[in-house]
N, C-alpha and C positions, 0 to 999 in steps of 0.2 A: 222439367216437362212432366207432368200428370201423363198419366195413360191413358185417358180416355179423350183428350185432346188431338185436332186433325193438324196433319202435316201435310208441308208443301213437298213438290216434287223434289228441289235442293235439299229438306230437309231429311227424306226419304233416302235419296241418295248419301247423304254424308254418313246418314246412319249403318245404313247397310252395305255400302261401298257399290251401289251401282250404281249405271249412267240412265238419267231421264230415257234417254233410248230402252233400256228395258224394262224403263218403270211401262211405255208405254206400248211396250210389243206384250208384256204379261195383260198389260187394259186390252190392247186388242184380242188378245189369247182369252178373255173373257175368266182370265185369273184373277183379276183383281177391281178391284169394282170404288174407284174413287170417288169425291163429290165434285162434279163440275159445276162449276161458277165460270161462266164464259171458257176461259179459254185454260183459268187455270183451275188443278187438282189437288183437293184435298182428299189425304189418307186416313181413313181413320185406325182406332186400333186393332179392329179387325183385318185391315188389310196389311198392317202390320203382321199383325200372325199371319196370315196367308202368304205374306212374302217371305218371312222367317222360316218359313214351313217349304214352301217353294224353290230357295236357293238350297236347303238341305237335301231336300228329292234331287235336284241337279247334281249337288254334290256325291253322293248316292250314286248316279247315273240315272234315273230314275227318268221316263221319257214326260215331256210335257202332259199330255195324253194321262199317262197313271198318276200322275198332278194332280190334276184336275176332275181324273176320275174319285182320287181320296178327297180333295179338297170335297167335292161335294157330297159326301156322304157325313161329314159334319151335322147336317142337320136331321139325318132318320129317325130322332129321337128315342134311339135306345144306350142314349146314355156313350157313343161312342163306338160301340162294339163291335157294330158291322166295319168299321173304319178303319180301327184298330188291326180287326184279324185280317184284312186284306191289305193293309198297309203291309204286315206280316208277313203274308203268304210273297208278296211282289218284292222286301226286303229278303226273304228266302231266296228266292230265286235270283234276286240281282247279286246276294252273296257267292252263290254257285258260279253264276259268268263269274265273278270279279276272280274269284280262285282258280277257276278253268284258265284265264287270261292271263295268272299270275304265274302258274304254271307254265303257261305255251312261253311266256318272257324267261321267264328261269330256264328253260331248255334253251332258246335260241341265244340266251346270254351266254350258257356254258359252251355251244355247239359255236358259236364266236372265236370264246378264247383260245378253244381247240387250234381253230382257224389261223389266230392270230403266233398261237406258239409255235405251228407247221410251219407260218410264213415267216416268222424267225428264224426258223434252223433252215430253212432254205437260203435266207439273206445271209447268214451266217456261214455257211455251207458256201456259196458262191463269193462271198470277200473271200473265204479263206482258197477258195481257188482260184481266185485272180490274185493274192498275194504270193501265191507257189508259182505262179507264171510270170511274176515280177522279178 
């Protein structure tokens, strides 16, 4: 496959492991901008980067919305920059939840096993006094 060659929907998906369903909920999301020929979609390699770009913001946590907000500063023409530092700023911030949220599971994981070891020596605690009443 050359790169600058368009792809079909199947092809799209095989590559990047999603379903036609979200090739074309991203087209309706006006993320990605295929060639239509009736009914079917060709991608070219730009929509390729924009998808590669797209599932990583997801992956990220990153909301549809600052998607498409970075995706279209692509073209400002300074070279990136503006894109770049607010990619940035919103990868800042998405790192701070992600450790906020890593944090509140590390507590409630530990505040668990607490849980689980009380509920032990209880179980424990109650065999061994239905075995003295045996």
């Amino acid at each position: 496959m050359t790169d600058d060659r368009t792809m079909t929907i199947r092809e799209m998906c095989d590559a990047f492991d999603v379903t036609p369903r979200t090739l074309r909920f991203y087209e309706a999301k006006e993320l990605l901008f295929p060639i239509r020929e009736g009914q079917k979609r060709l991608f070219t390699k730009r929509d390729r980067a924009r998808l590669k770009l797209i599932l990583r913001g997801k992956r990220f946590g990153f909301s549809l919305e600052e998607i498409r907000q970075l995706l279209d500063l692509y073209h400002m023409g300074d070279q990136q920059q503006t894109q770049l530092a607010r990619t940035y700023e919103i990868a800042q911030q998405r790192l701070s939840d992600m450790e906020a949220q890593r944090d509140e599971l590390t507590q409630a994981i530990d505040e668990l096993k607490e849980q689980m070891r009380w509920g032990e020596k209880m179980l424990a605690s109650m065999d061994q006094t239905k075995k003295a009443a045996e």
